[in-house]
N, C-alpha and C positions, 0 to 999 in steps of 0.2 A: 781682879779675877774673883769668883766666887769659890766661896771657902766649901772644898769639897764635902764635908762634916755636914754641909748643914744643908746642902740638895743634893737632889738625885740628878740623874742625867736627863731623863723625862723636864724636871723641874727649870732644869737649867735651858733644855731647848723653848722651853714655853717662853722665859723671861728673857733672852734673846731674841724671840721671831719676836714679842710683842714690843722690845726697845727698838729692834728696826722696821717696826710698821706692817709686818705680813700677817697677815689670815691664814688661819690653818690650811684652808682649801690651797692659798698660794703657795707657802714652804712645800705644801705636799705636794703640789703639783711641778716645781722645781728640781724635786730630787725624784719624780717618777714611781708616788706611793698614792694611796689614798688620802683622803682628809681625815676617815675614818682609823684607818692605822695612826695616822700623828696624833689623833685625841688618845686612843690607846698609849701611845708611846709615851706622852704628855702625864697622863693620868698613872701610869706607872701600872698598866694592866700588863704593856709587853715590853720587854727588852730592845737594845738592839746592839747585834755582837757581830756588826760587821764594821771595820776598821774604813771603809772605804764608803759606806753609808754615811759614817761619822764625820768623814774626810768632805763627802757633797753639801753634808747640813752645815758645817763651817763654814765652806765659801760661799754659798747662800747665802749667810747670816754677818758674811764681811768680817768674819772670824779671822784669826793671824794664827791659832793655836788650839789643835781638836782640843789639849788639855781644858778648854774654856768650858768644853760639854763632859769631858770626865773627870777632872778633877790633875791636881799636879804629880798623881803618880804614873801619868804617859805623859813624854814632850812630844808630839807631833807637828812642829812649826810647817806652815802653809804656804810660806815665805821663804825660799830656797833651804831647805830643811835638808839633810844627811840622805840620801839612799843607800841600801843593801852593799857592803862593798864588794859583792858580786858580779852587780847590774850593769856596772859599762862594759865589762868584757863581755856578759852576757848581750847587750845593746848590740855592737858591734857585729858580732857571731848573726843577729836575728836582723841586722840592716845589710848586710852584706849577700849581692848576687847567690843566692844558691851553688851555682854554677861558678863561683871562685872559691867555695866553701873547701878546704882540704887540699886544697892545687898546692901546698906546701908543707904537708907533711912528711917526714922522715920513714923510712919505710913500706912497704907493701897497704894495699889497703884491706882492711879486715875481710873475712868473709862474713855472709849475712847470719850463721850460727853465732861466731865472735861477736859480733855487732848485738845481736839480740841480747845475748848474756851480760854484756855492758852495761845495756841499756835494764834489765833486771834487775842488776846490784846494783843500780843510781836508785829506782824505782825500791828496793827493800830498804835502803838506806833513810830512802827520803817517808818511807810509809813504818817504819818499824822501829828508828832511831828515838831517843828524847834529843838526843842533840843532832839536827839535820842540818838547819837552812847553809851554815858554812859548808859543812865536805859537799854537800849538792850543788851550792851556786858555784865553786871551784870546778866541778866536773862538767858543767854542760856547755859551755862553749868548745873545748877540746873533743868532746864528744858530739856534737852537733857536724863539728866537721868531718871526725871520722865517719860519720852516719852517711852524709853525703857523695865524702869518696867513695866508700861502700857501694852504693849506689848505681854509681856511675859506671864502677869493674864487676856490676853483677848482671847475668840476663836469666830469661828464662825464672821458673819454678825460685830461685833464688834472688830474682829480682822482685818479687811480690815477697817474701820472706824478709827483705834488706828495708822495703817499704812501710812492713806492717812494723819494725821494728823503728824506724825516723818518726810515723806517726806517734807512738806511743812516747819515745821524746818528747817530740814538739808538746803533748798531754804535759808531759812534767814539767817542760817549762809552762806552760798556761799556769798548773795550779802553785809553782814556785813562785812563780813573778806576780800571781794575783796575791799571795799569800805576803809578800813583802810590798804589799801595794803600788805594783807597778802595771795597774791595769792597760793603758794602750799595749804597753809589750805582751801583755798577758792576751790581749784579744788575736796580734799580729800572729804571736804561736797558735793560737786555735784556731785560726783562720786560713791559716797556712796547710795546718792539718786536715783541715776539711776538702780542701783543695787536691788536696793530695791523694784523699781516701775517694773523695768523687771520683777522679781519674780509673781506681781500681775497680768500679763498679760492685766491689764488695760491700753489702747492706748491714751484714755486723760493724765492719772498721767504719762506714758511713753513720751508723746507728750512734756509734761512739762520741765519733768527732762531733755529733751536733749534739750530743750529751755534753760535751769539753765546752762547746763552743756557747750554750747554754748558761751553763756556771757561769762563766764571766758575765753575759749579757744580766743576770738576774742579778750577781752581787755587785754590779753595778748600776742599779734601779730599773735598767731597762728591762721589765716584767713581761710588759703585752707583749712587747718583740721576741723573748725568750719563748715565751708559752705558743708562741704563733709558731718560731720554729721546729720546737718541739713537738706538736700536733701534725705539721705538715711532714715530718720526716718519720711520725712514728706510721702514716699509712703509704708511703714508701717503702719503708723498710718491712713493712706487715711481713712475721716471720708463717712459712708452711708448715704442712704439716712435720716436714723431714729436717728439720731447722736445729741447727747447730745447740748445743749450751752455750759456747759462746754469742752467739747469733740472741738468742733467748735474753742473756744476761745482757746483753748491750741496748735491745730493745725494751727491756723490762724497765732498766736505769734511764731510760729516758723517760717512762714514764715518769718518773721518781722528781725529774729535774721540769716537768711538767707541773706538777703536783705543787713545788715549791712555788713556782711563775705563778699559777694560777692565785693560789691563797693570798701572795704579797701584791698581785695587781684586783684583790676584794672579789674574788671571786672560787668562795670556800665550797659550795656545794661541786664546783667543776673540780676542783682539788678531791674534794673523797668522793667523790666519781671515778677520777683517775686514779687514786690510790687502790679504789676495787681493783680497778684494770691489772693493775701493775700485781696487786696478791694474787690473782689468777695466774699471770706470768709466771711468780716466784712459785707459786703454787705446781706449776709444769714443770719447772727447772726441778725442782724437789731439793737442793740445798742450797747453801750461802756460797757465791763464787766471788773473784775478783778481777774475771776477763777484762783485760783494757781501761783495768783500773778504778773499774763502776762502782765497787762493793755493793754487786745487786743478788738480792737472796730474801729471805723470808723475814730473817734479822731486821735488813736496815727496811725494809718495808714496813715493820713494825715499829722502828724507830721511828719513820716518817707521820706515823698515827698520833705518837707522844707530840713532835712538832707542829702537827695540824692543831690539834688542841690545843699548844700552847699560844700558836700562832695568832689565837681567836679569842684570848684570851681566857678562857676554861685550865685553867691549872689545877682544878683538883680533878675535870677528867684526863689532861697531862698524864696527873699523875695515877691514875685507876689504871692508864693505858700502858704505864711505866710495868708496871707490877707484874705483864707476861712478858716483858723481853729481858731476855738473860745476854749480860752482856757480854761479848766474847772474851777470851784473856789475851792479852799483847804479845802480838806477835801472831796471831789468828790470822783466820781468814782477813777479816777486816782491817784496814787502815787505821794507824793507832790517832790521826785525826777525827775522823771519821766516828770513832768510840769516846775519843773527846771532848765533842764538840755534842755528843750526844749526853752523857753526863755534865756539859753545861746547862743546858737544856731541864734536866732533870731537876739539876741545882736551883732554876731559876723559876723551878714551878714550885719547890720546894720553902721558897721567903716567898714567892707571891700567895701563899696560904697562911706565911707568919711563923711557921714551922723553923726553928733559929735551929737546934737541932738537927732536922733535918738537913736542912743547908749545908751546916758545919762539916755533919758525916760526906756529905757530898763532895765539897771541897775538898778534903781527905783522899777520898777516892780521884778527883780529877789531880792531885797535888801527886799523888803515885806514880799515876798513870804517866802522864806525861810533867816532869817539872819546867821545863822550856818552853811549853805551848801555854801553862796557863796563866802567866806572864802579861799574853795579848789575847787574852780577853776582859772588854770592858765589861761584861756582868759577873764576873768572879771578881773587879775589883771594888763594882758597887756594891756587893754582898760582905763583902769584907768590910767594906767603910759601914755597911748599915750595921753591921754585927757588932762595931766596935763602940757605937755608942750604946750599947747594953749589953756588955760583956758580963758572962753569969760566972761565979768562981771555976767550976768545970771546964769551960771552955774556952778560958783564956790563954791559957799554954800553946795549944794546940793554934787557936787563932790569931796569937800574936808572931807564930812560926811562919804560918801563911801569908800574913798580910807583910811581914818581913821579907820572903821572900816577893811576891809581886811587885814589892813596891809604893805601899800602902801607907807603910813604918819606915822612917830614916831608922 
């Protein structure tokens, strides 16, 4: 294995495609990115902080072990490796007849007010906690079925209420299960949810679900398909004049989930094009919401600006773009992922200018914020490993704290 000290992740994918024979054009066209991004990625112009991207360029590459591309402070084996111990009760729950789902519960079945509320505190738990994935992957199978039952003893005004409340589930299991890299399951719930939302003929909970349904397709390289969906459901859903804020926020965030498809399938000027689109949207909404779990608002609009540029490699206008968003405090409007993964971001524009400083404080800040999450990201553990071979007196307490916790430092 190569000795993580002395390459980068970039580094390391280049001297693996070229020991198994592939052209950039070819890896990249395997895992459904540019040839232009892989030079990028290669060259160490752009990151890459999706666990499941990591997980495509390994088996590509006839890998046994993502650690090959990060280094041995993640084990990832590729070869019957650990899942979630969540994920089979949650399997089960998500392979099982709908229609058997709840036929043996003990008691009365919720009403759709009940049900909603449930489904809420999974949803704060899972968006507000540092510690989630355990008490969330515990709860959604017993709640999926209650969701179900529900369902099924509600009619009327309360059966659209029981519904809006099962989609937004199935929402939590997509980004639970994609988040613990169990993407087939993750698409089964999003796809499920779309299905469902169709049925209602509601163009917000529709707006949503192909916002849900999106995420997966993108963070799992399928970009044009994503972007395709996304375009074709944002002039469906076209919201009226008389249009909801939630209606507003649901279709704003797809734009958002557009934006991203677009830029990762090499095609930036359609990206801030639809990112105009979308500040006009948040621009109508007039503040930050979190209808159906979009975190769409003026905020993360502006956070997708810092993205775009980093996406493109431009990390000092990253970071010019950095310097008007204020980031919410935890426990906000916003999703404490979500603010996250935005100060990774931040972070990463931060060492791609050399800025070691910079970085450190950043890390700090993501180290706060959430200490569970920054864990699984591999460009907070590249930054860590690059900091540590030139560690300044100042900041070596602080950085040997960090990289101790991620798993950097035995």
């Amino acid at each position: 294995m190569i000795n993580p000290s002395v390459m980068t992740t970039g580094e390391r994918i280049r001297y693996y495609r070229t020991k198994a024979g592939k052209s950039q054009a070819a890896l990249a066209g395997l895992v459904g990115r540019s040839e232009d991004w892989l030079s990028k990625v290669e060259r160490n112009v752009i990151g890459i902080d999706s666990l499941s991207m990591l997980i495509r360029i390994a088996r590509e590459l006839n890998l046994d072990n993502v650690a090959d591309l990060v280094g041995s402070a993640i084990d990832l084996s590729l070869v019957g490796g650990p899942e979630h111990p969540s994920v089979p009760a949650i399997r089960r729950a998500l392979n099982a007849p709908p229609s058997l789902l709840g036929l043996g519960l003990p008691g009365d079945p919720l009403t759709a007010q009940q049900l909603a509320e449930r489904v809420t505190e999974a949803w704060a738990i899972y968006e507000n906690e540092t510690e989630r994935y355990a008490p969330v992957g515990g709860m959604l199978p017993g709640l999926l079925a209650e969701a179900y039952a529900t369902l099924r003893a509600t009619t009327g005004e309360e059966e659209l209420d029981a519904t809006r409340a099962l989609v937004s589930l199935l929402h939590l299991h997509q980004v639970f299960l994609r988040r613990v890299g169990e993407r087939k399951l993750s698409l089964r719930a999003a796809d499920r949810a779309m299905q469902i939302a169709d049925d209602t003929g509601d163009p917000a909970l529709i707006a949503a679900s192909a916002w849900n349904v999106c995420g997966i397709l993108t963070s799992s390289g399928e970009v044009a398909d994503s972007l395709d969906l996304a375009r074709t459901t944002i002039e469906h859903c076209r919201p009226g004049d008389d249009a909801t804020p939630e209606h507003l926020s649901a279709y704003g965030a797809l734009h958002l989930a557009a934006v991203i498809a677009a830029v990762r399938d090499s095609k930036a000027p359609t990206a801030w094009d639809l990112l105009t689109q979308a500040n006009d949207v948040a621009s109508r909404l007039g503040a930050d919401r979190n209808d159906f779990h979009t975190s769409f608002g003026p905020t993360n609009v502006a956070m997708h600006g810092v993205h775009l540029a980093a996406e493109e490699g431009d990390a000092s206008e990253a970071l010019r773009l950095a310097d008007d968003v204020e980031v919410p405090e935890p426990g906000g409007v916003l999703p404490l992922e979500r603010t996250t993964r935005y100060l990774v971001e931040v972070m990463h524009a931060h060492r791609l200018t050399g800025d070691d400083f910079g970085t450190l404080y950043m890390l700090k800040q993501i180290m706060e914020a959430s200490p569970e999450e920054i864990r699984y990201f591999p460009l907070v553990r590249e930054a860590v490993q690059s900091l540590l071979k030139r560690p300044r007196p100042q900041m070596r307490g602080d950085l040997h704290r960090i990289a101790e916790h991620v798993g950097v430092l035995a």
